[in-house]
N, C-alpha and C positions, 0 to 999 in steps of 0.2 A: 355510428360512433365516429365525430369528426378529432382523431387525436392532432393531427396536425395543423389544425385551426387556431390552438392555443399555445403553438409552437413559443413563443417569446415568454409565456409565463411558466415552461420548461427550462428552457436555456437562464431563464431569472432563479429558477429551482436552483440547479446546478452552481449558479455563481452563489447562491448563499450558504451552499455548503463548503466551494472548496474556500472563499476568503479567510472563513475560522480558521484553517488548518495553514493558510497562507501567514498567517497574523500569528500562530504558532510557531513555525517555524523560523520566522522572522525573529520575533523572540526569542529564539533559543539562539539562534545564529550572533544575535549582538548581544546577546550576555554570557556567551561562552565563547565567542570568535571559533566554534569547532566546525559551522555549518547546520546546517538545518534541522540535524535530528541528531538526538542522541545516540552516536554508535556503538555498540559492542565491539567485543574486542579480535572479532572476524576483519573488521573495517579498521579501528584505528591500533590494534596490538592492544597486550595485556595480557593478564593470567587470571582464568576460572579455577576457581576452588570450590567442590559443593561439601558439604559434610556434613556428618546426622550424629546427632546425638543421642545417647542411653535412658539417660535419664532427663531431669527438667532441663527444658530449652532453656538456652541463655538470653537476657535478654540482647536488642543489636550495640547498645552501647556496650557492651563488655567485651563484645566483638570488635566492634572499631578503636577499641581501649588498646587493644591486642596489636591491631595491623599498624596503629598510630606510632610504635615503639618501633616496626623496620622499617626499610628501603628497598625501592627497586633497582632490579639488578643494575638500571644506569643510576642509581644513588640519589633518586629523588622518593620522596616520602609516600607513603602508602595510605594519608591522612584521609584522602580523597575515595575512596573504596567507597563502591558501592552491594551493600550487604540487603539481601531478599530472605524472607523465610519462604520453605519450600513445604506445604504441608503445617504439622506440630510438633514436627523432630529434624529440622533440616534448614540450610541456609545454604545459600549464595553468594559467593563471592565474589564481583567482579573489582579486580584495582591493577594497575602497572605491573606489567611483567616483574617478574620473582624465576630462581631457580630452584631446584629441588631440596637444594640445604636450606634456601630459607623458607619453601612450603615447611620442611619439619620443625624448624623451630617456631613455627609461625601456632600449627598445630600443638607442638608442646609448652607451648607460653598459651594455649586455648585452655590447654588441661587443668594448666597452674594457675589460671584466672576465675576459671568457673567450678573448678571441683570435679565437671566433668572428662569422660575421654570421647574424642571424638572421632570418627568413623570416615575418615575420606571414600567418598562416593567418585568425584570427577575431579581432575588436576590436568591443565590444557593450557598449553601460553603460544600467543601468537606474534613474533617480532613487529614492529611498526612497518618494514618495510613491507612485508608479508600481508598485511593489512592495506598499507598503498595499492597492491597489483592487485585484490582482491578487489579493491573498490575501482579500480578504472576499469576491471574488468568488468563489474556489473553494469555500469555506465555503458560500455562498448556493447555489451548482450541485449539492453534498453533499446539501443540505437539500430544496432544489426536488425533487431527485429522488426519493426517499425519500418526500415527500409525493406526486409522482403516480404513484409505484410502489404505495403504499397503496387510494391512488384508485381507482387501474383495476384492481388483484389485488379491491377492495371490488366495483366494480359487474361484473368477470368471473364472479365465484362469488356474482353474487348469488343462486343459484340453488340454491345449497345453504342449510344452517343454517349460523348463525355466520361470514357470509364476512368478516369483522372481522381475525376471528381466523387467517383465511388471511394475509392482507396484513400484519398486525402480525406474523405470527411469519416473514414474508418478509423483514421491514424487518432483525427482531431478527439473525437468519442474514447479513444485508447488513452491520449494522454488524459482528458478529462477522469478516466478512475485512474492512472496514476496520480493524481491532483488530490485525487478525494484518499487513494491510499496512504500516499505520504502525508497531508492532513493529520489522517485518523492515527497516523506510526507518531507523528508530534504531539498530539495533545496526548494520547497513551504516555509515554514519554514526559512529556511535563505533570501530569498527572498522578502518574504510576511510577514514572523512575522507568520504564521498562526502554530497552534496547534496542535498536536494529543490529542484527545479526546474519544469518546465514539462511537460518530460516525464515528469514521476515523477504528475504531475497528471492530467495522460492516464492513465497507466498506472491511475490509480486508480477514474476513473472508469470508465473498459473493466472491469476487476473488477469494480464496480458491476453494470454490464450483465450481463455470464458469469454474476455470482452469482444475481442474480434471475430469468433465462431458466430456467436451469439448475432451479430453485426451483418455477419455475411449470411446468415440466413436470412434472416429481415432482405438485403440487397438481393439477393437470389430468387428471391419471390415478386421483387418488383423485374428485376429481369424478364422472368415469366410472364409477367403481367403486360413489362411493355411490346411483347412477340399477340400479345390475345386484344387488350383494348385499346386499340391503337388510335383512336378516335379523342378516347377519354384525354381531360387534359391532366396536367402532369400530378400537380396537388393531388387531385382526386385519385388517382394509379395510386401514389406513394401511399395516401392514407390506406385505400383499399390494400395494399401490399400490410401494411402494417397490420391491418386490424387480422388480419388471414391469418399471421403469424402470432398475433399475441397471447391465444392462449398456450400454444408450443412453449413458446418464449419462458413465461411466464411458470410453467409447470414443468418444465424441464430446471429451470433453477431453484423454483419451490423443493425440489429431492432433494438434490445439492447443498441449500442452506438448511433444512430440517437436521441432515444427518453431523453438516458442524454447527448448529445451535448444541446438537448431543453430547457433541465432544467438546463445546466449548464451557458446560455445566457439568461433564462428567467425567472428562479427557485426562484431568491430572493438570499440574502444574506448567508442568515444560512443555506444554503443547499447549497451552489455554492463547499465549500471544501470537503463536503463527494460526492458530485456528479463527479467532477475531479478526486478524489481519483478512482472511479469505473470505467470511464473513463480510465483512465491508465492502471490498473490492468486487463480490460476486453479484451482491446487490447492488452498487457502481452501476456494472456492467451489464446487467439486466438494464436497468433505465435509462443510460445512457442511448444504449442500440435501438431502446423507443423509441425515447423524448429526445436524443439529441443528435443523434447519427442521419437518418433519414429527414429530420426539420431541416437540418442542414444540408441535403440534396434538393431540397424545394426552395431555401433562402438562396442559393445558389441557382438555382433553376430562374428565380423571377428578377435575379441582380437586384434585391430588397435594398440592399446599404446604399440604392440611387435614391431611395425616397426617406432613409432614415431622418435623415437634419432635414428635407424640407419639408416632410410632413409633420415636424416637430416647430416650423417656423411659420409653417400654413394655419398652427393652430395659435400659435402665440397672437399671428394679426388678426383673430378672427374677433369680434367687440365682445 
C-alpha cells in the first residue's frame, strides 16, 4: 500500500474541506463585523436564561415578543436574543446582559403572555469584559500549546536528522483540524444559530491533544524505522512507518468516535454541540496525522516546491 504516493490529492482533500468553512466564516465576519464565529456569551458577555414549561410550549415568537419590551442592563434592547428550544418543554435564551430584577420581570411578562408559568432551570451573565479575558485567554492556551508541542516533538527526535522538521509539520497537521474545526463551529453556527462557548473551547483543545498524540505515534515509528532500514530511501521508510501504524491509528479513533456518534444521537441537548465539535476534530486528526503530517516530511524531505512551477511550465511547452 503506497499511501504516500498520492500525497498532493490528500493535501487537495484537506484544502477542500477547510475553504467551506473559511468562506463561512468570512461571511459571518462581514455581516456582523463580530469575527468569525458566532460567540456565546462566555466570549463576548450576556445573559443565559434556560426555562421549561408545564404546560404547552410557547411558541419562539411569543418569546421574543417578551424580551423585545426590555433592556440591557447597559440600556440597549434585547430585540436581538437568541431563543433555542431545548427538548418539548424548554427554551434557551441567549441576549445582552440583564440583572436579576429584570430576569423576574422578564419571566412574569412570560407568564402573562402565554397563560403559562415558567420554571427557571439556568440564569448565568457574563460582563463584556469578562468575556474579553476569556477570549485572549483561549488564544494564548492555542499558542502556548503549539509552542510546547514543537519543543518537545524538537528535543524527542532529537535523535534523528532534522527533528525541526518533525515538530513543524506536527504543528502544520494541528492547525489543519483547527481549520476544519472552526469551519465546522461556522457553518453550525450559520446554519443552526448555535454558539461557540466554553465548551466548544474544550472541545478544541481535546482536538488539539488527539491530533498531535495521534501524529507522534505515526513520527515515533518512522524514528524506529530510520535506526533499522537505514539503506531504504526516505519516501519508502515514511510510507512503511505509516502503513505499520494505520490500523493502530485508525482503530484506536474508530472507539472514540463510535462512543460520541452515541452521545451525539442520545446525549440530550446541551451536549449534542460540544459532542459534534469532537466528532469532526477527531476525525480531522485521524487524517490529517495520515494524509498530511508525514506527506509533509517527504515534501520536505525532496525540497518538492523546487520543481512545483517548473514542472508546471515543462508541461505547458510540451506540443
Amino acid at each position: 500500500m503506497n499511501i504516500i504516493k498520492n500525497r498532493y490529492l490528500y493535501f487537495l482533500i484537506s484544502l477542500l474541506v477547510i475553504v467551506p468553512g473559511i468562506i463561512f466564516m468570512a461571511i459571518h465576519w462581514t455581516t456582523t463585523k463580530e469575527g468569525p464565529l458566532a460567540l456565546g456569551i462566555d466570549f463576548r458577555g450576556g445573559s443565559l436564561l434556560e426555562v421549561q414549561f408545564t404546560g404547552t410550549l410557547p411558541a419562539p415568537a411569543d418569546i421574543q415578543a417578551v424580551y423585545n419590551q426590555f433592556q440591557s442592563t447597559g440600556g440597549q434592547s434585547l430585540s436581538d436574543s437568541v431563543i433555542q428550544p431545548l427538548g418539548t418543554d424548554k427554551y434557551s435564551i441567549l441576549s445582552k446582559q440583564i440583572d436579576d430584577a429584570t430576569k423576574g420581570k422578564i419571566v412574569a411578562a412570560m407568564q402573562a403572555k402565554t397563560g403559562e408559568t415558567p420554571n427557571v432551570l439556568t440564569f448565568s451573565s457574563v460582563s463584556a469584559s469578562v468575556g474579553a479575558e476569556v477570549t485572549n485567554a483561549a488564544l494564548f492556551a492555542i499558542l502556548a500549546a503549539a509552542l510546547f508541542i514543537i519543543l518537545y516533538i524538537w528535543y524527542a527526535f532529537r535523535s534523528v536528522e532534522h527533528p525541526v522538521r518533525y515538530g513543524t509539520a506536527a504543528i502544520i497537521a494541528m492547525f489543519h483540524d483547527i481549520f476544519v474545526v472552526l469551519g465546522v463551529e461556522a457553518m453550525l453556527g450559520y446554519f443552526l444559530h448555535w454558539e461557540a462557548d466554553a465548551l466548544f473551547l474544550t472541545a478544541l483543545l481535546t482536538v488539539i491533544g488527539f491530533s498531535v498524540h495521534d501524529t507522534i505515534v505515526v513520527f515515533d515509528r518512522i524514528r524506529e524505522n530510520s535506526n533499522i532500514y537505514r539503506r531504504v530511501d526516505y519516501e519508502t521508510l515514511v510510507n512503511h512507518s505509516v502503513v505499520q501504524t494505520l490500523d493502530r491509528s485508525i482503530n484506536t479513533q474508530l472507539t472514540v468516535m463510535f462512543t460520541l456518534f452515541a452521545l451525539a444521537l442520545f446525549g440530550g441537548d446541551t451536549t449534542r454541540h460540544f459532542v459534534i465539535i469532537l466528532l469532526a476534530g477527531i476525525f480531522s486528526g485521524t487524517y490529517s496525522s495520515i494524509f498530511n503530517a508525514s506527506p509533509i516530511l517527504v515534501v520536505w524531505e525532496n525540497r518538492e516546491w523546487r520543481t512545483w512551477f517548473s514542472r508546471k511550465k515543462a508541461e505547458a511547452q510540451q506540443p
